[in-house]
Every structure is written in structure tokens, then in C-alpha cells.
C-alpha positions in Angstrom: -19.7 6.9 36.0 -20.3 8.4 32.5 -16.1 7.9 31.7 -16.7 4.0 33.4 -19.6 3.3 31.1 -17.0 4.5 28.1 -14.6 2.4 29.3 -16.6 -0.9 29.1 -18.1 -0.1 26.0 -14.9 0.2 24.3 -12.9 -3.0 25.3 -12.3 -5.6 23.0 -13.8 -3.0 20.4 -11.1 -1.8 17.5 -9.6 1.1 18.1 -8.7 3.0 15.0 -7.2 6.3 13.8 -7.0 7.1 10.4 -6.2 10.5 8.3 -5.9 11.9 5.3 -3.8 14.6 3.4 -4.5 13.7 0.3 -6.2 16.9 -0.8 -6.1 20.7 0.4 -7.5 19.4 4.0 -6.0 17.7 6.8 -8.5 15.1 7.9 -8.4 12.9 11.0 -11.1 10.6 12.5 -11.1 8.1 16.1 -13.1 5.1 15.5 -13.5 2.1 18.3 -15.7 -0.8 16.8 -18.7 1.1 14.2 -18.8 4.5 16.9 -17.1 7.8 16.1 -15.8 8.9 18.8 -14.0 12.0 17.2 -13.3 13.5 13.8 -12.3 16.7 12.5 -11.3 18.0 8.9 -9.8 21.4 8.5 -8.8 22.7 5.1 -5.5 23.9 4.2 -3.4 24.2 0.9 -0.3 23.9 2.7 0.7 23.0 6.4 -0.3 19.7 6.8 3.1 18.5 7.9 2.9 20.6 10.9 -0.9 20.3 11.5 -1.6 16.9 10.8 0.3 14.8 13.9 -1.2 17.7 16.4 -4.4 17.2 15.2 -4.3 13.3 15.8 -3.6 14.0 19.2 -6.3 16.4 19.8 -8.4 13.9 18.7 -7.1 11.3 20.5 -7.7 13.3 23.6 -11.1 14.1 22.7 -11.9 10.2 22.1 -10.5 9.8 25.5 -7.8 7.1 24.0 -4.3 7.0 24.2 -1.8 5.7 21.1 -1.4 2.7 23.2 -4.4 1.9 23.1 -4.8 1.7 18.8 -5.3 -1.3 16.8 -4.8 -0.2 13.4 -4.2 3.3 11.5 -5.7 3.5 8.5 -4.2 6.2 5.7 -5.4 7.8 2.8 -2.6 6.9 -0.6 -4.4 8.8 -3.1 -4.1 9.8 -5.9 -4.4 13.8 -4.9 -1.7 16.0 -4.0 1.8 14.6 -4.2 3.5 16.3 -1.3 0.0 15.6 0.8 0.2 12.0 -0.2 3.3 11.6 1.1 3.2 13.5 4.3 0.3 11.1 5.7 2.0 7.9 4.4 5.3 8.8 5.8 3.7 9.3 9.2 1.5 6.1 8.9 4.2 4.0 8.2 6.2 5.6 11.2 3.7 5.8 13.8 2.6 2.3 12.9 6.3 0.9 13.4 6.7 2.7 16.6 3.3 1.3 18.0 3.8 -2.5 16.5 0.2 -2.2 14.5 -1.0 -2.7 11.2 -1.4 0.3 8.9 -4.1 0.3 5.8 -3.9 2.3 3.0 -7.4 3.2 1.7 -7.7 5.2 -1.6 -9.5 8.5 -1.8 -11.5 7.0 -5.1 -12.4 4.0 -2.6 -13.0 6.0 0.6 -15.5 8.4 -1.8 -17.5 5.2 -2.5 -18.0 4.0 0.7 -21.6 4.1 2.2 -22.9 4.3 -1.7 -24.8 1.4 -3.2 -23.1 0.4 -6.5 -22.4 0.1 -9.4 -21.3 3.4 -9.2 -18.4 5.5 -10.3 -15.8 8.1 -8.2 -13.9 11.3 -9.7 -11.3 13.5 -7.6 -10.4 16.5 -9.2 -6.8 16.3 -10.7 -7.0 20.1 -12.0 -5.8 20.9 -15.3 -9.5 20.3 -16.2 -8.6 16.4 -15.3 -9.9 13.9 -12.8 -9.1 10.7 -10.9 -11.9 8.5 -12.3 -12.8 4.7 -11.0 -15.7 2.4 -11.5 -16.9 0.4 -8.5 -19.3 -2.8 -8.4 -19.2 -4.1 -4.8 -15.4 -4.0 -5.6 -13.1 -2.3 -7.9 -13.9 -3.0 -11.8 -10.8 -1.6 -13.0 -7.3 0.5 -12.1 -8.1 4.5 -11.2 -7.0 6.1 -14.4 -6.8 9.5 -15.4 -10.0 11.3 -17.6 -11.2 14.9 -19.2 -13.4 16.1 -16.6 -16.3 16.8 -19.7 -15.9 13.6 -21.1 -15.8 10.9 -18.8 -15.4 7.4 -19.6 -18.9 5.1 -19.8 -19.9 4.4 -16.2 -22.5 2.8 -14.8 -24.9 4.0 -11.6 -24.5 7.7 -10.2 -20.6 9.9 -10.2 -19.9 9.8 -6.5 -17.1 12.9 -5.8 -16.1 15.5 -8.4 -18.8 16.8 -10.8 -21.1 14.4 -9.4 -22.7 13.7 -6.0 -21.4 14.3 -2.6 -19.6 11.7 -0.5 -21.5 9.7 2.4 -19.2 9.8 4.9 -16.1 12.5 5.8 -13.2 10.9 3.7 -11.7 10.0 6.8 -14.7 8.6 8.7 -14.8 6.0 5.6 -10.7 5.6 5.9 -11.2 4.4 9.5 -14.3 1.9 8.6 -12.9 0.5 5.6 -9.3 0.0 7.6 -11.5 -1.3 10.3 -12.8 -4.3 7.8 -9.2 -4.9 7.0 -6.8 -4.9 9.1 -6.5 -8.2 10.1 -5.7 -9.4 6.9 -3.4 -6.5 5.6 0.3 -7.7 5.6 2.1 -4.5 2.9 2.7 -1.4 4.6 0.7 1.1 2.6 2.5 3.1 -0.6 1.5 5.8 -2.5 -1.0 5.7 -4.8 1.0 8.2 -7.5 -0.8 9.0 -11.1 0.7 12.2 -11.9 4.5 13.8 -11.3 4.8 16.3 -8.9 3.5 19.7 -10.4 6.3 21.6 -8.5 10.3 21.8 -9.6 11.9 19.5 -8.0 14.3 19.8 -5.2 18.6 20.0 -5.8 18.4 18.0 -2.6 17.9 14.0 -2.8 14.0 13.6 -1.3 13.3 11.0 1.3 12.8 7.4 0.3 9.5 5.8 1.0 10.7 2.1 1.3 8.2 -0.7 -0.7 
């Protein structure tokens, strides 16, 4: 009766999976309409590219949902870790082509404001005694940019993320909401959202192309 009762409750609701790799975590969340129905976030400095596709499954099962049954997958661009960035918008893009549904990306300075009144203003640490640093008013007020870590820019209302206060939500609990608010008017596949090189040598071999 209990699995029935799910069942009705969650048709014609949107059913969205979204994750992020963006940082030393691999971070995964199942929404359907406003209701979590699972999440998980498991940090790790390296593995994601094995973790992160078994992890969206688990959760999958755990939401009692199959990929058939998605509507949107919402992915975290960035900026954070290079390699991470590109591991979860690589498998975006891919499982949103094999499924035929949209894909969002969110950005991790966006997902940190979400569920905060504004004005207010999100860091992410970008080591090197640097963050990620953008101001928000009900929207964006201007590009993420890079800043010292002791002397940020002016800002107005309270520094959500590094140095400052904790998010509201699990960055991929506000991924899946925010990609759940737009989805039906997304029409890019999402890129990365790049501000720094890659801190490691890079590779004799040519990397893989993430296609515009």
C-alpha cells in the first residue's frame, strides 16, 4: 500500500537527479516535485569517476525510480576542481543524450546561495589562499571572479560558503531545486564553468573534447 501511495504521489511530479564533483566530494541527490527522496554526499579527493555513476544508481534505487523515469539532470560546472568539473559534466551531457532530457548546469557559487535571503555574497575555496567569490541580489550582480581570501571585494549582506556561513541546503539538494525551476526553459547543454588552469602537468596524450 505504502509503495502504491508513492507511486501516486509522484506522477506528473518532476523527477530530477542531479550531482556534483565539483569539490573533494562526490554528491548526488533524487528530487520528484519539492520532496527529497534520496541524497547522499561522500567526500573524496580522488575517485569520483568510479564513484560517482554507482552512487546515482544507489540512489536511484533508494528513491524507488528508475532512469526512465527522470525529467531533467541537473549538474554542478563550477568553478572547483578541474578534473572534478569535468567528470560530472561529461557524464551529464552523456546520460542526458542517452535518456532524451534536458541537463542544467547550476554553479557551485549559485547552488551555495540557494535557500539564503539576499543580497548576499558566496566564496569557494580556490586554495593558494584564493577563493571563487560572487555577489547575489535575487540574481547574479556580476561574473564569479577570483579574490584574496583576507581581502575580499565590498559585498553586501552575509558571505555564504568559504570563510563565511554555512550553506542551506547540501550543494546537491540545491542543484536538483534550482534545475528543477529550470529546465523547461534551458536549451545549451551545460559547459564548464573553468577560472583557473589545471594545477596538474598536463597529459602527452590529447584530453577528451567537451563539445560547446
Amino acid at each position: 500500500m505504502k509503495s502504491r501511495q508513492k507511486d501516486q504521489q509522484t506522477i506528473g511530479q518532476p523527477k530530477i537527479l542531479a550531482f556534483d564533483t565539483s569539490s573533494a566530494h562526490c554528491a548526488v541527490c533524487v528530487l520528484c516535485g519539492e520532496d527529497i527522496l534520496a541524497q547522499s554526499s561522500e567526500p573524496m579527493t580522488k575517485g569520483q569517476a568510479e564513484r560517482l555513476l554507482g552512487l546515482c544508481t544507489e540512489l536511484m534505487n533508494e528513491a524507488g525510480l528508475s532512469y526512465c523515469d527522470l525529467t531533467a539532470l541537473g549538474v554542478g560546472i563550477g568553478p572547483g576542481n578541474f578534473t572534478g568539473i569535468r567528470i560530472s559534466v561529461s557524464a551529464a551531457r552523456g546520460l542526458a543524450l542517452g535518456l532524451g532530457v534536458p541537463s542544467v548546469g547550476i554553479s557551485s557559487l549559485e547552488a551555495l546561495s540557494y535557500g539564503h535571503e539576499t543580497p548576499c555574497a558566496c566564496a569557494v575555496d580556490a586554495r593558494r589562499g584564493q577563493v571563487y567569490f560572487q555577489q547575489f541580489d535575487g540574481r547574479a550582480v556580476h561574473d564569479p571572479a577570483m579574490a584574496p581570501a583576507d581581502n575580499l571585494p565590498g559585498f553586501e549582506g552575509p558571505l555564504i560558503g568559504a570563510g563565511g556561513q554555512p550553506p542551506a541546503h547540501p550543494i546537491a539538494v540545491s542543484i536538483a531545486h534550482l534545475t528543477r525551476e529550470r529546465y523547461l526553459t534551458v536549451n545549451t547543454r551545460p559547459a564548464p564553468l573553468y577560472m583557473r588552469r589545471a594545477d596538474a602537468a598536463p597529459s602527452r596524450d590529447t584530453p577528451p573534447l567537451i563539445l560547446p
